[in-house]
ZAMARGU-4260 file (C-alpha; in steps of 0.2 Angstrom, whole numbers, plus 5000, padded with zeros to 4 digits):
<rodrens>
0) 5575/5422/5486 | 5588/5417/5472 | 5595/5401/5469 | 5603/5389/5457 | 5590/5378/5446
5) 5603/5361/5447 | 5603/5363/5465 | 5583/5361/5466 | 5585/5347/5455 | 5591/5338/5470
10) 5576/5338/5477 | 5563/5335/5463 | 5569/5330/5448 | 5559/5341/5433 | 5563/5339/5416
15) 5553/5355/5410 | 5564/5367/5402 | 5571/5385/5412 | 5556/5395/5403 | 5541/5382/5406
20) 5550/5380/5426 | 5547/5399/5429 | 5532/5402/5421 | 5526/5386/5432 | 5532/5397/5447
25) 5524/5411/5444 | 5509/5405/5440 | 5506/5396/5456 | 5511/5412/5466 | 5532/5412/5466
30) 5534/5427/5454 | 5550/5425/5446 | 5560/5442/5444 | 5574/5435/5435 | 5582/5420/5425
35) 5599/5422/5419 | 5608/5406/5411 | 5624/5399/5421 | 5638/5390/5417 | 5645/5379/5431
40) 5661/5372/5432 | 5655/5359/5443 | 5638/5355/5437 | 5636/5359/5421 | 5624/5374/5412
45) 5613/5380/5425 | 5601/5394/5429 | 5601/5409/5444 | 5583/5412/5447 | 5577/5424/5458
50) 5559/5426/5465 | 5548/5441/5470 | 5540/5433/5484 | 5524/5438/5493 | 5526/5438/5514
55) 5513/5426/5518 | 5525/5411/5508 | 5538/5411/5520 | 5537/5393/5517 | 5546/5396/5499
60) 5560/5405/5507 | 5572/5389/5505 | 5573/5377/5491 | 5565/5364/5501 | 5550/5375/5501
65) 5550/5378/5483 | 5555/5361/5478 | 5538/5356/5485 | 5527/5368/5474 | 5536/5361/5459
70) 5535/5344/5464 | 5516/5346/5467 | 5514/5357/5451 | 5524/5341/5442 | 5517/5324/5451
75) 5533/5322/5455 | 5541/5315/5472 | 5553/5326/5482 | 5570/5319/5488 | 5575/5326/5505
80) 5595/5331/5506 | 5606/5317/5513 | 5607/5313/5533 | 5619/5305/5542 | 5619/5294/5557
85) 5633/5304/5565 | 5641/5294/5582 | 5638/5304/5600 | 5657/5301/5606 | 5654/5318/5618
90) 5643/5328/5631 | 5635/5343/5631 | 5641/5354/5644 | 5625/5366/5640 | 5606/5366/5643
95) 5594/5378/5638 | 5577/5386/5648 | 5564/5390/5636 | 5550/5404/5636 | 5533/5404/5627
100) 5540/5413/5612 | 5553/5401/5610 | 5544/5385/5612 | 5556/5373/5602 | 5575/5375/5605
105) 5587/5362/5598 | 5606/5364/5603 | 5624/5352/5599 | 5638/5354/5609 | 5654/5351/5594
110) 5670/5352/5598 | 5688/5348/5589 | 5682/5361/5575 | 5695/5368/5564 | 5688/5382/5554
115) 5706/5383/5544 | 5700/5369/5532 | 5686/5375/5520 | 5668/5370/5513 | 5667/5361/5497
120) 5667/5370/5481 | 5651/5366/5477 | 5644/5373/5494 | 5653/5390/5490 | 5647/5391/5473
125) 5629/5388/5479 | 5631/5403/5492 | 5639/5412/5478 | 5626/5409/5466 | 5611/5413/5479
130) 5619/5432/5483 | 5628/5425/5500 | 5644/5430/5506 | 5656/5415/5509 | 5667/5417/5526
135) 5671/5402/5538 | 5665/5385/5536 | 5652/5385/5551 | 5645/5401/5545 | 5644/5394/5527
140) 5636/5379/5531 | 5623/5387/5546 | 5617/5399/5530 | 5619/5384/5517 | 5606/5375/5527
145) 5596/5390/5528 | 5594/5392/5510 | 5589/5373/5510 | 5578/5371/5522 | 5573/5388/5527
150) 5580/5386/5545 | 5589/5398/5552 | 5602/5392/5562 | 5617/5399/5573 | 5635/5396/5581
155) 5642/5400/5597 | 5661/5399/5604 | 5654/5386/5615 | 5670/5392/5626 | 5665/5410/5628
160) 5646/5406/5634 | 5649/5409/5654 | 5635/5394/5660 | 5618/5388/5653 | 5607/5396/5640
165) 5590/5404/5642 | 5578/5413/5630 | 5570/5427/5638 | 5567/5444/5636 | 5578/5457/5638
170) 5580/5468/5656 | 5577/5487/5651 | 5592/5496/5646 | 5602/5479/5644 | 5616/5481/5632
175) 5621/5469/5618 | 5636/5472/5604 | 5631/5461/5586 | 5641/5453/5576 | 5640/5468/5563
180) 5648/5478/5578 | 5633/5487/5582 | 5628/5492/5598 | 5611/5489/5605 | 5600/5499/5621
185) 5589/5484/5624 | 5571/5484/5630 | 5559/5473/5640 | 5550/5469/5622 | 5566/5463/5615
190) 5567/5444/5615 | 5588/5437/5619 | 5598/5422/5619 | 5608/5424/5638 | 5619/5417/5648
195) 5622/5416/5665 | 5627/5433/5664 | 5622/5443/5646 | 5614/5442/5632 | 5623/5432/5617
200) 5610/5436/5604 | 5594/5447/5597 | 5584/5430/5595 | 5578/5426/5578 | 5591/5441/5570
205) 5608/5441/5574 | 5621/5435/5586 | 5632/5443/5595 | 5649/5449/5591 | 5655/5442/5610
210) 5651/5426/5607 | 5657/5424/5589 | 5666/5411/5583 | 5683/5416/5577 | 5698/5409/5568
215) 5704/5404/5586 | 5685/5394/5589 | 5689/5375/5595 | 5669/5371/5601 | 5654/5378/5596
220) 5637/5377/5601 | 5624/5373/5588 | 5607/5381/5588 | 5591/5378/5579 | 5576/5387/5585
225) 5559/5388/5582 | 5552/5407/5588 | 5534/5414/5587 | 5534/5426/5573 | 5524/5441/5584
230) 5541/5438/5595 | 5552/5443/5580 | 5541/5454/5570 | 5547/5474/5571 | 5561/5471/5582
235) 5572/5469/5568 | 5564/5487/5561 | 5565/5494/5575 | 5582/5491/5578 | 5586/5496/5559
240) 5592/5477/5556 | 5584/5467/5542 | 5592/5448/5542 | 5589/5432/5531 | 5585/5425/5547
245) 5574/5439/5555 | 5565/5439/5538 | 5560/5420/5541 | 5557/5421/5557 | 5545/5435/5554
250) 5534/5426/5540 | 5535/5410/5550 | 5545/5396/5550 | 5540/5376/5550 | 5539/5372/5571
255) 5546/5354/5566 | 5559/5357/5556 | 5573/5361/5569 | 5578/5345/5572 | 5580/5341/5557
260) 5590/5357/5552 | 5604/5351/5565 | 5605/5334/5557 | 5609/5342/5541 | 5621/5355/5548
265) 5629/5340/5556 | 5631/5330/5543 | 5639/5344/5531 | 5651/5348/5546 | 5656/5334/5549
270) 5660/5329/5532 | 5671/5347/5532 | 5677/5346/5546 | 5678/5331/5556 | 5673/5335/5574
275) 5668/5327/5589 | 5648/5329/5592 | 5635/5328/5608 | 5620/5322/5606 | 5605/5333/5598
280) 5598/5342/5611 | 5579/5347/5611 | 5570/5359/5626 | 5552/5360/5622 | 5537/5370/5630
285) 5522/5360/5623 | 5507/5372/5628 | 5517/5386/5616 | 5519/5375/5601 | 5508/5379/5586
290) 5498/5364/5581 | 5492/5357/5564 | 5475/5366/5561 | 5460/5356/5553 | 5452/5362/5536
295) 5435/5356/5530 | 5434/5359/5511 | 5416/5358/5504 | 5418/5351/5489 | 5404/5357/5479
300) 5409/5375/5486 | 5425/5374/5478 | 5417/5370/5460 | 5405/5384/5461 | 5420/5396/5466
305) 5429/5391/5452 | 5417/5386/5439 | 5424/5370/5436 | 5418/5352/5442 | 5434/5343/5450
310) 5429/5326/5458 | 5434/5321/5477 | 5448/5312/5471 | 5456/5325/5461 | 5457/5339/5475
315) 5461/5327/5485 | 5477/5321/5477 | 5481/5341/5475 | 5479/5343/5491 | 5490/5330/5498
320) 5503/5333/5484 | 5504/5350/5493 | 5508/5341/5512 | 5488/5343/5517 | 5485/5326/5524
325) 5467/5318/5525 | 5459/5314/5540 | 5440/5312/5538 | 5428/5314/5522 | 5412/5311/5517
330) 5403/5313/5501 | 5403/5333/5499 | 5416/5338/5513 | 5435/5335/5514 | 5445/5338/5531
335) 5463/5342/5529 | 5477/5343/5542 | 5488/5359/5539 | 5508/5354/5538 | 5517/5364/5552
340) 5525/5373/5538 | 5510/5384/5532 | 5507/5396/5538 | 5497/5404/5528 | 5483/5391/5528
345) 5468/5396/5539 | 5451/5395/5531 | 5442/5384/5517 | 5445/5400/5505 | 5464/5398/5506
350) 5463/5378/5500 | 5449/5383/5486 | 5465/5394/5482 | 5477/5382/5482 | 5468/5371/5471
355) 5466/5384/5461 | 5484/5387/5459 | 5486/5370/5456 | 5472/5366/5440 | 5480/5383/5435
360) 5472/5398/5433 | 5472/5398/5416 | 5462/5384/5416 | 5446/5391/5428 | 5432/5398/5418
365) 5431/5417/5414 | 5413/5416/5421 | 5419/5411/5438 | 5432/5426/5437 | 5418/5438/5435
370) 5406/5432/5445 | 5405/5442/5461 | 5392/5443/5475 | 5386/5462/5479 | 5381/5467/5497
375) 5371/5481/5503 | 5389/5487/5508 | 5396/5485/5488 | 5381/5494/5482 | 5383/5510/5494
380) 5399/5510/5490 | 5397/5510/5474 | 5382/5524/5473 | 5393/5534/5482 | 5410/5533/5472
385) 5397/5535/5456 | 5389/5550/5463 | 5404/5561/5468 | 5413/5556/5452 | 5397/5563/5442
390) 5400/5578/5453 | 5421/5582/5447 | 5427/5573/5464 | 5444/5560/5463 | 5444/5546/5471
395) 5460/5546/5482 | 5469/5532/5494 | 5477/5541/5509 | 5488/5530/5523 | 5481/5525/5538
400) 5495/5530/5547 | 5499/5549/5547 | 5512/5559/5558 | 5509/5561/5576 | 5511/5581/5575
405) 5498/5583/5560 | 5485/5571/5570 | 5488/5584/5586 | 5484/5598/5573 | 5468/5592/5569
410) 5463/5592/5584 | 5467/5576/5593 | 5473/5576/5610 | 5490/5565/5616 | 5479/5553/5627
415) 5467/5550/5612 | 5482/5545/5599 | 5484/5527/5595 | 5502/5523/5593 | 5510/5513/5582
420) 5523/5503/5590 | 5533/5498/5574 | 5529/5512/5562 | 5536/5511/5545 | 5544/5530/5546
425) 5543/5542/5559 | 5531/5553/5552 | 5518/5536/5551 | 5518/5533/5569 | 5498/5536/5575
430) 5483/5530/5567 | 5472/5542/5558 | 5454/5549/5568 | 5450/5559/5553 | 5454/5557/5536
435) 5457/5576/5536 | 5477/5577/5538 | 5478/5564/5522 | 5467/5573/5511 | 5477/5589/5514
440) 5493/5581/5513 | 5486/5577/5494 | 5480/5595/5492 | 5497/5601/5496 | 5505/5590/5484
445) 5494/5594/5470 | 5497/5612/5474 | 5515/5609/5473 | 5512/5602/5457 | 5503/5616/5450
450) 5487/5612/5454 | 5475/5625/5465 | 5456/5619/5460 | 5453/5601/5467 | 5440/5592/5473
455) 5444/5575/5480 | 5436/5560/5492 | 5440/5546/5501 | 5432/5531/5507 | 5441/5521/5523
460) 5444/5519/5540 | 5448/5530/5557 | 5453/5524/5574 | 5449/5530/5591 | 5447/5527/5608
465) 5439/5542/5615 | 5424/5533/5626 | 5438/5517/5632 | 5455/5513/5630 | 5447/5500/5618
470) 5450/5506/5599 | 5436/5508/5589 | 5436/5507/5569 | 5423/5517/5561 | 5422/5518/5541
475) 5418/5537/5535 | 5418/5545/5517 | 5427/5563/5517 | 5432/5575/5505 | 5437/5592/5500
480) 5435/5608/5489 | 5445/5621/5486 | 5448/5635/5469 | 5438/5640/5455 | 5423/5629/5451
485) 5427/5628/5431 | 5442/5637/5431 | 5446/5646/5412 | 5431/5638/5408 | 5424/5645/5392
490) 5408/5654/5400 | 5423/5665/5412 | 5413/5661/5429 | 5427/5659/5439 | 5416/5655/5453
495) 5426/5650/5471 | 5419/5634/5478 | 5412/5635/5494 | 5404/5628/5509 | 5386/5628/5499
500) 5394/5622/5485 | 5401/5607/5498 | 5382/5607/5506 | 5376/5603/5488 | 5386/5590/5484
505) 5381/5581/5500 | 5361/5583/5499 | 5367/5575/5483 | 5377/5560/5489 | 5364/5557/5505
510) 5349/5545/5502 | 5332/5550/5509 | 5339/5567/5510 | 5322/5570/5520 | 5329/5560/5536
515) 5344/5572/5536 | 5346/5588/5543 | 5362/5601/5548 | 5364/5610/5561 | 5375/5623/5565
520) 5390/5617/5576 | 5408/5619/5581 | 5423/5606/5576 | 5440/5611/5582 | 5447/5613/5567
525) 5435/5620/5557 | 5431/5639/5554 | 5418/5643/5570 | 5406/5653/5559 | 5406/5640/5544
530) 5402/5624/5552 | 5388/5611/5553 | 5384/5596/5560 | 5375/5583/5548 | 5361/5573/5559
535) 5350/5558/5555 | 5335/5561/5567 | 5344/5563/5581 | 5360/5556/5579 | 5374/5564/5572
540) 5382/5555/5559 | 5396/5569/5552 | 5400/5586/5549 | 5406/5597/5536 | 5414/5618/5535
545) 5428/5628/5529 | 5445/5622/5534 | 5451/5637/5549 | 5463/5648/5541 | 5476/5645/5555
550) 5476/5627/5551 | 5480/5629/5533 | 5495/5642/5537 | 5504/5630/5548 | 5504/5617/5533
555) 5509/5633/5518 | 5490/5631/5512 | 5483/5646/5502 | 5465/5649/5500 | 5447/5644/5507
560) 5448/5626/5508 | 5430/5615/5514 | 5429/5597/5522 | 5415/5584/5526 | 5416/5566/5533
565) 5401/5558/5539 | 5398/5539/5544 | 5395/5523/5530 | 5387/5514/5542 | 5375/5528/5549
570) 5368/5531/5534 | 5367/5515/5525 | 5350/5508/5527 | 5355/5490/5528 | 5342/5484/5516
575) 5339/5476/5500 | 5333/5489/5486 | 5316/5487/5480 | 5305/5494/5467 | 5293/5507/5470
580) 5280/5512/5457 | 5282/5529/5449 | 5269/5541/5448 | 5262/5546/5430 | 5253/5562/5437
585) 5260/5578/5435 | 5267/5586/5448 | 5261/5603/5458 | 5275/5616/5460 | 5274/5632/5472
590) 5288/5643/5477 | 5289/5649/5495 | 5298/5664/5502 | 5299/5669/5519 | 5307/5683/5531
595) 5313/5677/5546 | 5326/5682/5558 | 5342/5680/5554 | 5349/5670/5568 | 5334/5654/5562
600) 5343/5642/5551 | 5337/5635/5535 | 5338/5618/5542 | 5324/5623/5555 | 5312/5628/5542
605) 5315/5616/5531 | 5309/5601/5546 | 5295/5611/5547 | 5288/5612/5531 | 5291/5595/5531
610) 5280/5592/5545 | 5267/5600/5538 | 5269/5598/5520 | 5259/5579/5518 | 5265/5563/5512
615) 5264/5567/5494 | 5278/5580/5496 | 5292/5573/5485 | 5306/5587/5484 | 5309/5605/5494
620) 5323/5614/5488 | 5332/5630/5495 | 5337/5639/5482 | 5338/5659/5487 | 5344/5665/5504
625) 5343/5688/5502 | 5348/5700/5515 | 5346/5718/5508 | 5337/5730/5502 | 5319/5727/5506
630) 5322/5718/5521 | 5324/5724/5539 | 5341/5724/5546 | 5343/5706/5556 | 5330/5697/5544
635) 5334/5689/5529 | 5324/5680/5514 | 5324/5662/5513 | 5313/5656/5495 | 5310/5635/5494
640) 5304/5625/5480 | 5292/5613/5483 | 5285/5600/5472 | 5269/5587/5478 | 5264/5572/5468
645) 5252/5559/5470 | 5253/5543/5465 | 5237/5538/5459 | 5228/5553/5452 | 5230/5572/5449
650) 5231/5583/5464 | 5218/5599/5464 | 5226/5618/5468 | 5214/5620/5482 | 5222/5604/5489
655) 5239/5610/5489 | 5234/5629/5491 | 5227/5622/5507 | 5243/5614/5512 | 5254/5629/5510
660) 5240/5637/5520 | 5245/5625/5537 | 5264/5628/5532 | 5261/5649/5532 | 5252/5648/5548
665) 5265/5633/5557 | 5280/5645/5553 | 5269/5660/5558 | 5267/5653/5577 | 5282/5642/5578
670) 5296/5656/5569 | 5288/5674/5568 | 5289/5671/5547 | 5281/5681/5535 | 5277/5677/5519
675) 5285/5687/5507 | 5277/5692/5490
</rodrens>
């Protein structure tokens, strides 16, 4: 959004100078980009500001809309733009039916228009000044008007329109030529402006070139609508059109202020060109028209939030200098109405915010800024970040959104995809299942870069619907390894990660590593011999394994590359941490070996130690898995640490020697195992 500084002035008159206004501006939220000083022939030294706006103000699109922050940031009133009382001396030839999406439309017939004469000076330099083109006098004056009040409005040849005027959508395959000459394939989803017979505009972004005014234009019909941004929002993207209006339109503009809009177009016309007008028109679907929300504010909230202690009176004021009307209070709690012109305003948060913006955020105590409340979801979080980072993993952000034939080669079928119906490119048009095709999507960039060792995680979402056609959102932590564990280090290891090196790291990472197991199991697109399947008592919860080797050639990857992702809410406990009282006995250490068939998984012997192992059993470790000399062909050696610990005395060997005793003999009957000297 730019603009002149002198023409805001005509709406609140600030005497702060062109530094203090834009520091103002960006600190209640407008950031200002630019400022450049401005000599103006007509009124004086002036300034071109332009503002980085955020997309939930698309109230501040319009110098109406910005003139109010500074008038509330000021205490200063704000002046409306001039109105006249402009005579009906003809009628309307037109009427208009309305849909949901377009519950507000206002429409004037004008005719005797010459668009020979011009606007006045200071309207072109205005248009100049805020980056718009100038190029007839209706055209000026509907986009004049837009910059001022944030309405976007439109012209017809009122001559070329063939009957009334309906808002509907469009029929599939129904064609329509824009202004800018493009040519439009229309679908059921596309909402249009029609006559009788076609459609004369892409509602809410551009007219069309049929229905133009021109040089030879005489009448002219006037519109001012209000549409529902979901009505508006991607069609322009889709279509490869971004407009001034279809970026209002989208953000949300003010449901009352059409009415107004055509007043002021009016009155600018006629003072340009004369004319003859019609009454306003106004066609209205009621049910469909947003209404003015109700806020409570808790007043004593608010000053804990911020750290400060504001009386009633004072965020009250704030919030009324703002447009937030008072309709009932008490002595903690404030109600506010919402104006029709934000949007953005939904829960108590977003007034605690404005008030913020308001006292200025300088001015709230650093105390306040620091202060944060931590969940059992922050604290898992932040265990698990802490703990793979002490490992050598990076943190990385992938999109949500990833390329339809990248989702399919990780395994996910057509019917499963969830589509994106406006996706920003066309390589973003599905939502992720895995956070697989991201991650190697980074791998392949670092390896481009030069880097082939890498160890990375992610924490966020993935979608599906595989049980329903209902999505489901599932938050899961994955990561990868791939290269030299401590490449050109100074000891020369060189040693390639792999998937035991990945297996580590997650027995690290997992709390209670006791209620966890893994079990050996296929994934589509992981190697069929290096996979497995993590379990929490019976429910599987993730996976992890070596990346299959056909995958990685279709994506140019060289090497052995090894993937998890298991479930955040599966293995969070959901509980508040407590102290438990260590032990200050010493602990009892044994080491087990046993020969078993080769087929038996560790996992399997591990649960059945555990069964039998007693409850002061505090750590089992697999630390050497041998097949060789010394043990038959199809058997191998599996050798485990084990620790015991009591917690309030000493334990005795012949206690624990007894204990090992019941393990030897359970595996013996349950496995075949020998115990290997």
């Amino acid at each position: 959004m730019q603009f002149s500084r002198n023409w805001l002035k005509e709406f609140v008159d600030f005497k702060v100078s062109d530094e203090e206004l834009c520091e103002q501006l960006t600190m209640l939220g407008l950031e200002v980009d630019n400022c450049k000083p401005y000599e103006s022939k007509l009124t004086g030294q002036d300034a071109i500001i332009k503002l980085d706006l955020t997309p939930n103000r698309g109230d501040c699109f319009s110098i109406l809309g910005i003139a109010r922050e500074v008038a509330a940031a000021n205490n200063l009133p704000l002046t409306l733009p001039k109105i006249d009382n402009i005579k009906n001396s003809i009628k309307s030839p037109l009427s208009v039916s309305v849909c949901n999406e377009a519950p507000r439309y206002v429409g004037r017939y004008i005719a005797g228009v010459n668009l020979k004469k011009k606007v006045p000076p200071l309207i072109k330099e205005r248009l100049k000044l805020s980056d718009t083109k100038v190029i007839d006098p209706i055209v000026d004056i509907t986009n004049y008007v837009l910059l001022e009040l944030g309405q976007p409005l439109h012209a017809f040849d009122a001559d070329k329109l063939e009957g009334n005027l309906q808002v509907r959508f469009a029929k599939e395959k129904e064609k329509i030529t824009l202004l800018d000459e493009t040519k439009l394939s229309l679908d059921e989803k596309s909402l249009v402006i029609a006559d009788q017979k076609k459609p004369v505009a892409l509602a809410g972004i551009m007219g069309g070139l049929e229905t133009g005014i021109s040089n030879k234009t005489q009448a002219i019909y006037l519109e001012s609508a209000f549409f529902t941004p979901a009505a508006i929002r991607g069609r322009a993207r889709k279509f490869s059109i971004q407009t001034d209006a279809s970026t209002r339109f989208e953000r949300g503009v003010d449901f009352e202020l059409q009415v107004l809009a055509i007043q002021r177009a009016s009155t600018l016309i006629n003072e340009t060109l004369g004319s003859d007008f019609s009454p306003i028109q106004e066609f209205i679907r009621k049910s469909s028209i947003p209404k003015n929300r109700d806020i409570v504010l808790n007043i004593n909230n608010l000053n804990k939030i911020l750290g400060m202690n504001l009386t009633k009176s004072t965020v009250k004021k704030g919030l009324t200098s703002l447009g937030l009307r008072n309709s009932v209070s008490n002595s903690n709690n404030l109600k506010v109405k919402v104006p029709s012109w934000r949007f953005d305003l939904k829960i108590e948060a977003d007034l605690i915010e404005e008030i913020a913006r308001l006292e200025g955020y300088n001015n709230i105590p650093q105390s306040a800024l620091s202060r944060k409340i931590r969940t059992s979801e922050d604290t898992l979080h932040t265990s698990i970040r802490k703990t793979f980072q002490s490992m050598g993993y990076n943190e990385v952000i992938t999109y949500s959104f990833i390329d339809q034939s990248l989702a399919e080669l990780v395994g996910e079928k057509k019917k499963q995809l969830i589509f994106v119906e406006n996706p920003i490119s066309q390589n973003m048009n599905v939502m992720r299942a895995s956070l697989l095709p991201g991650l190697l999507d980074t791998l392949s960039y670092n390896i481009n870069q030069g880097s082939e060792s890498l160890k990375i995680f992610e924490i966020g979402s993935v979608f599906n619907k595989r049980d329903s056609n209902k999505i489901n959102e599932r938050e899961v932590v994955g990561g990868l390894i791939t290269g030299i564990e401590g490449k050109d280090n100074w000891s020369g290891s060189n040693k390639e990660l792999d998937f035991f090196d990945l297996k580590g790291n997650l027995e690290t990472v997992l709390p209670e590593l006791s209620k966890f197991s893994f079990k050996k199991e296929q994934v589509p697109f992981l190697h069929p011999g290096k996979t497995a399947a993590l379990y929490k008592g019976q429910k599987k919860v993730g996976y992890l394994g070596t990346v299959n080797p056909k995958l990685l050639d279709k994506l140019d990857i060289k090497g052995e590359v090894n993937f998890f992702e298991f479930s955040v809410d599966d293995i969070s406990e959901k509980k508040n941490i407590k102290f438990k009282k260590f032990s200050r006995f010493p602990l009892a250490q044994r080491d087990l070996s046993f020969v078993v068939d080769e087929e038996i998984t560790s996992s399997s012997i591990t649960d059945a130690i555990l069964s039998k192992a007693g409850s002061n059993l505090k750590e089992i470790n697999l630390f050497d898995i041998y097949m060789g000399k010394g043990i038959a062909k199809g058997q191998k050696s599996l050798t485990y640490s084990l620790n015991w610990q009591a917690v309030n005395r000493t334990l005795t060997d012949d206690e624990v020697d007894k204990i090992i005793g019941r393990i030897v003999s359970f595996l013996s009957k349950k496995f075949n195992a020998k115990l290997r000297a």
